[in-house]
N, C-alpha and C positions, 0 to 999 in steps of 0.2 A: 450513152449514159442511160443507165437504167432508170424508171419512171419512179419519182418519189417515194410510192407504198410500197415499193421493195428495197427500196435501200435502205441501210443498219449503220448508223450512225456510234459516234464512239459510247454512248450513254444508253446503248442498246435499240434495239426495234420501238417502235412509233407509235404508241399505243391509245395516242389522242383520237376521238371520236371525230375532232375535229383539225380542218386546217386550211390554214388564211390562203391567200394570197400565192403565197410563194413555196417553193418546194422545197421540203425539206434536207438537206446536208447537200446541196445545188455545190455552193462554194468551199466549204472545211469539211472534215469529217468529227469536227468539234462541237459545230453552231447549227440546229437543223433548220434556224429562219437567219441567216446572215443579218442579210439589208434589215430585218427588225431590230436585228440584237444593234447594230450601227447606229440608227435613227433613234434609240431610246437612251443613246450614250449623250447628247444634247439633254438629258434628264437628270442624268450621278453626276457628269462632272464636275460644273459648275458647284453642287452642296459640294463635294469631296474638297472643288479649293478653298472651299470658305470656312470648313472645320481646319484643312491646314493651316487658311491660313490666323483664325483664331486659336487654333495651338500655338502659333508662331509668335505673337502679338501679345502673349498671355492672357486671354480670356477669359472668363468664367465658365466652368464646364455648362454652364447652359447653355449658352453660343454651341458649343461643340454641337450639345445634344440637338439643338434646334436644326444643323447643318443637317447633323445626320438622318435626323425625323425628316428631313427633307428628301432625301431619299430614297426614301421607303412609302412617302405619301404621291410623289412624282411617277410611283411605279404602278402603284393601283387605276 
């Protein structure tokens, strides 16, 4: 396996100054930190089923909006 600063991932060459932990496009040629992208999914899904499922329930779109603000505040 060739050493992470030379492998070309599908979203192009690597251009971070930086890098964690783990080696980039190790596991897909899709994700160039897998195990991150996995462990921050414990972040979106939970909000994702909670706008489903106050669209499902009939909510007020602020429910929605609040799920989804959750998403976006979980990632920072």
């Amino acid at each position: 396996m060739a050493p992470a600063a030379d492998r070309e991932g599908f979203w192009g060459p690597t251009t971070s100054t930086l890098d964690w932990c783990e080696e980039n496009y190790s596991v897909t040629w899709y994700i160039a930190e897998f195990w991150n992208t996995v462990s921050n999914l414990i972040m979106i899904i939970p909000p994702m089923f909670g706008a489903i499922q106050s669209v499902r329930d009939g909510l007020e779109k602020r429910y929605i909006a609040s799920y989804l603000a959750l998403t976006e505040v979980l990632q920072i």
